[in-house]
C-alpha positions in Angstrom: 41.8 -196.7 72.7 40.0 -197.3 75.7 40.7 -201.1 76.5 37.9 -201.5 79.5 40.0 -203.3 81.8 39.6 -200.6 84.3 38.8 -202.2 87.9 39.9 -205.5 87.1 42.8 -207.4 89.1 45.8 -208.7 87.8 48.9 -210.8 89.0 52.7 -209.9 87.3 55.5 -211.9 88.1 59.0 -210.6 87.6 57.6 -207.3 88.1 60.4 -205.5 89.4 62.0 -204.0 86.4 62.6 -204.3 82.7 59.3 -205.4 80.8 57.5 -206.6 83.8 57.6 -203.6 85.7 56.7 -202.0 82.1 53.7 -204.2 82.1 52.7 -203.4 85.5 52.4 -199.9 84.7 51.2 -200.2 81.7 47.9 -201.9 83.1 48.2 -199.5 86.3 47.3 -197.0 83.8 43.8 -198.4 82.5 43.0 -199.2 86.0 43.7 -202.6 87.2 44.6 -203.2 90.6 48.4 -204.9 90.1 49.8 -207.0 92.3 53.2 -207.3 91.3 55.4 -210.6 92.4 59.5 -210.4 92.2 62.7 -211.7 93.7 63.2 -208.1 95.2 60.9 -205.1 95.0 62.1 -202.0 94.3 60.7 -198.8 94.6 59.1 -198.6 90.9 57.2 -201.5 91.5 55.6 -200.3 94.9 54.6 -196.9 92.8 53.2 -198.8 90.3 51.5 -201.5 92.0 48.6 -202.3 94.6 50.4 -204.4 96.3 54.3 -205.6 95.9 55.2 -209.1 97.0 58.5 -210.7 97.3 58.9 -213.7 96.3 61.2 -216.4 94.8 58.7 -217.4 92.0 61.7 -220.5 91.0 60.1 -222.4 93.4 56.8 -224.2 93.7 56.1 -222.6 97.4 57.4 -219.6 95.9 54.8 -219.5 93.0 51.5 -221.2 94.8 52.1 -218.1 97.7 51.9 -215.7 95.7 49.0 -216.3 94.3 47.3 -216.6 97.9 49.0 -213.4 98.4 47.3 -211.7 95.5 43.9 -213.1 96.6 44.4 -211.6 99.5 45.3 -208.6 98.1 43.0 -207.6 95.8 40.2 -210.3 95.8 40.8 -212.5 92.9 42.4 -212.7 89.4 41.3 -211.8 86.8 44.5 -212.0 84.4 47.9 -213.4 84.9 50.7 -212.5 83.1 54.1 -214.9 83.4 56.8 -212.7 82.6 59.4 -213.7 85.3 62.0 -215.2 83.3 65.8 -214.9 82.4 68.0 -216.0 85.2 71.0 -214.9 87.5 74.0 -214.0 85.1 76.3 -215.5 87.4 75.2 -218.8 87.7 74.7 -218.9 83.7 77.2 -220.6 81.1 77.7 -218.8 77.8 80.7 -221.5 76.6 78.2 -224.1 75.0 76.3 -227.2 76.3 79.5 -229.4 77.4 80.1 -226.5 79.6 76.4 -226.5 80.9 76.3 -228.3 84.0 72.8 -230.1 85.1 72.1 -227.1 87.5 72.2 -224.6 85.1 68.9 -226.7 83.6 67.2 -227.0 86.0 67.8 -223.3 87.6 66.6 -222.1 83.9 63.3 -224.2 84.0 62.0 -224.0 87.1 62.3 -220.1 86.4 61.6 -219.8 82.9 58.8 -222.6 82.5 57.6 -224.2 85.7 57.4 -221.1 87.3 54.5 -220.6 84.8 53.3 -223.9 85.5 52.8 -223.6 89.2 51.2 -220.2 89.1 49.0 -221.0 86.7 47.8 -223.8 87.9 47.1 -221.6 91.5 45.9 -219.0 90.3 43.5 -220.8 87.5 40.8 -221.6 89.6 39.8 -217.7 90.4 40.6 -216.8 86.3 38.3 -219.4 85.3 35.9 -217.5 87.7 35.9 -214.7 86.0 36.6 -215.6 82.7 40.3 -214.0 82.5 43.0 -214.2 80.3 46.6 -214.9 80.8 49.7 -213.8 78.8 52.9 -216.0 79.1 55.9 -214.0 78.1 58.4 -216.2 75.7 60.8 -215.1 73.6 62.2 -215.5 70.2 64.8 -217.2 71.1 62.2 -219.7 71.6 62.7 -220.3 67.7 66.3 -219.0 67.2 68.4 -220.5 70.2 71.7 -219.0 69.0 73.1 -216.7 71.7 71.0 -218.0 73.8 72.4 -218.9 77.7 71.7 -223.2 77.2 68.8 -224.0 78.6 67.1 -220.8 77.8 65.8 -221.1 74.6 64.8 -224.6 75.6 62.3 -223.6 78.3 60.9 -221.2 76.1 60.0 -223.1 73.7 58.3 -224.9 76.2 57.1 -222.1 77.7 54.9 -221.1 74.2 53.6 -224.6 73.8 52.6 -224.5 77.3 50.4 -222.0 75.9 48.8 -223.4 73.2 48.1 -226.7 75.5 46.3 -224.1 78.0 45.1 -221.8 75.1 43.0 -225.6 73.8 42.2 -226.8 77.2 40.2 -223.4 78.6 39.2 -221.3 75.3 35.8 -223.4 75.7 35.8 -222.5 79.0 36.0 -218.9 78.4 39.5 -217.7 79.3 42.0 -216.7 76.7 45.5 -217.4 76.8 48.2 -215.9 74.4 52.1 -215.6 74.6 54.4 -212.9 73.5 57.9 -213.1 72.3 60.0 -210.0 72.3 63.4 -210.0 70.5 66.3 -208.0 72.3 64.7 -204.8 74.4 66.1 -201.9 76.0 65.5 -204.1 79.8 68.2 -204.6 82.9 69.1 -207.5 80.7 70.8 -205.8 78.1 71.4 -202.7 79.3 72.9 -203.5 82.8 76.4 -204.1 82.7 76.1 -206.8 85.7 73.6 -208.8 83.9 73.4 -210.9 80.9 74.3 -207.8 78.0 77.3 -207.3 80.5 78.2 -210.7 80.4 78.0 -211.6 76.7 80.0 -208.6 75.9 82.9 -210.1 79.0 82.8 -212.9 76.3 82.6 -211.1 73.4 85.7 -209.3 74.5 84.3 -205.9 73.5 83.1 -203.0 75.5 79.4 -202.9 76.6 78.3 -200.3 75.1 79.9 -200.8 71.6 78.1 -204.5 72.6 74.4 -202.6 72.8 75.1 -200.2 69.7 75.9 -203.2 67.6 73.1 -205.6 68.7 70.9 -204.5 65.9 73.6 -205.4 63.2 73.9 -208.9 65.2 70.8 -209.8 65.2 69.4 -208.6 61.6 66.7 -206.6 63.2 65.5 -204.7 60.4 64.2 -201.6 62.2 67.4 -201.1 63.3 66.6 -200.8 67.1 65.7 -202.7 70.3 62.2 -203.0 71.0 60.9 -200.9 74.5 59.8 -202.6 77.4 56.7 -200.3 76.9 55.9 -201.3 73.5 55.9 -204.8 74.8 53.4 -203.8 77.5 50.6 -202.1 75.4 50.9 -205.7 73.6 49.9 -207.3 76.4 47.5 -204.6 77.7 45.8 -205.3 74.1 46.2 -209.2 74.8 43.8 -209.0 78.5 41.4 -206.5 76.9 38.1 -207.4 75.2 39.6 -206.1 72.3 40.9 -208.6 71.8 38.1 -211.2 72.3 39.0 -213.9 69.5 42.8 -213.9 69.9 43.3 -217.2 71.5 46.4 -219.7 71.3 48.3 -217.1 69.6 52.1 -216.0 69.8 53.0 -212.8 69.0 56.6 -211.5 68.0 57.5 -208.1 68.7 61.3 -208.1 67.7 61.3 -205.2 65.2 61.7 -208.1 62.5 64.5 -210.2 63.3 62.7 -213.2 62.8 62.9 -214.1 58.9 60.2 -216.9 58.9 57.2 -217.3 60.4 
C-alpha cells in the first residue's frame, strides 16, 4: 500500500531504539525526511534518520530545542510522533507506591506526559501549517496498571487523554491526532537485561530469559507472543497517512489481545 507520505518531514522522539527507532525507519522507508530526537544516538538512528539530535526530551528546554532543531533541519513538521517514554530502570521502584518516593513521579511525568506536552505545543504551530498529524505513543498499561513501575501507568493514562483533548481542540483545524498502545514488545525494555524486563525478573527472582518466555502466559495475550516494534510502526505509518483521513481522537491497542475489554 502506498501511504503518500513520501517527502514529508517528521519529528520522533525516543528514537534511538526499541519502537521508536522502529518508527523512524519505518517512515524512512515511504520517504519522509526523519529527524530523530533521543537521550543518546546511536548508530541505527543516524542510518535511519535525516538528522539525529541529542537531547534530554524530560525537560522543557530539552523538548522546545528540539523542535527548533528539527526546523532547522528539515524545514518544518509535518507529523510528530511522541514515543519517548519509559524511564531509567535504576531510578524506578517496583516494591509498590509506599515505596515510590515523590521523584520517582515526577521523573515518570515529565518523561512519559509532559514531555509530550512541551513538544507539542512547539512544534504545533508548523503542524497546523501544514495540516499534520501527530501520534502519541501510550500504552496499555494505561488501562491495566498492574506491573506497572508507579507512576507509569498514571502518566499514560494521561498521556491518551491528552490526546483526545488535542484530537477535539485541532480536528476542525485540520490536523489529526491519534494514540497507540502497545502491550509488551520485543524492545530494549524487555529484552535488555539492564533495563526494565531485567529488572522485574531481579524481583521476580527468576532468570531473564525464563522471565521473556513466560510473559505471554502472564499477561493472557492470546496470540501467544510479544508484539514487534515493527508491527507497531506500520500502525503509526497508517496513523500520518491520508489513509487514514477520518481516524481522529482514536486509541489503538496493538497487544496481540491482552486487553479483555474495550
Amino acid at each position: 500500500m502506498d501511504l503518500g507520505i513520501g517527502g514529508k518531514t517528521a519529528l520522533v522522539t525516543g528514537a534511538s531504539r526499541g519502537i521508536g527507532l522502529a518508527i523512524a525507519r519505518a517512515l524512512a522507508a515511504e520517504g519522509v525526511r526523519v529527524v530523530g530526537a533521543a537521550r543518546t544516538v546511536t548508530p541505527e538512528l543516524e542510518e535511519a534518520a535525516a538528522a539525529a539530535v541529542p537531547v534530554d526530551l524530560s525537560t522543557r528546554d530539552g523538548a522546545r530545542s528540539v523542535v527548533g532543531r528539527a526546523l532547522d533541519a528539515v524545514g518544518g513538521i509535518d507529523f510528530l510522533v511522541n514515543n519517548v517514554g519509559a524511564g531509567d530502570p535504576e531510578h524506578l521502584s517496583l516494591d509498590g507506591f509506599l515505596h515510590a518516593d515523590d521523584e520517582q513521579w515526577q521523573r515518570i511525568f515529565d518523561l512519559n506526559l509532559f514531555s509530550a506536552v512541551w513538544t507539542t505545543k512547539a512544534a504545533l504551530p508548523s503542524i497546523l501549517e501544514r495540516r499534520g498529524a501527530i501520534v502519541n505513543i501510550s500504552s496499555i498499561n494505561a488501562r491495566m496498571p498492574a506491573g506497572a513501575p508507579v507512576g507509569y501507568a498514571e502518566a499514560k493514562a494521561a498521556l491518551t487523554q491528552f490526546g483526545k483533548r488535542l484530537s477535539e481542540e485541532l480536528a476542525p483545524r485540520g490536523v489529526r491526532v491519534n494514540t497507540v498502545s502497545p502491550g509488551p514488545t520485543t524492545s530494549p525494555q524487555w529484552t535488555d537485561p539492564n533495563r526494565l524486563g531485567g529488572k522485574v525478573a531481579a524481583a521476580s527472582g527468576v532468570d531473564h530469559g525464563d522471565l521473556l518466555a513466560g510473559l505471554p502466559g502472564r499477561f493472557g495475550i492470546a496470540s501467544g507472543r510479544l508484539t514487534e516494534p515493527e508491527e507497531v510502526a506500520d500502525l503509526v505509518a497508517f496513523l500520518l497517512s491520508d489513509r487514514a483521513a477520518n481516524i481522529h481522537g482514536a486509541d489503538h491497542v496493538i497487544d496481540g489481545g491482552t486487553l479483555k475489554n474495550a
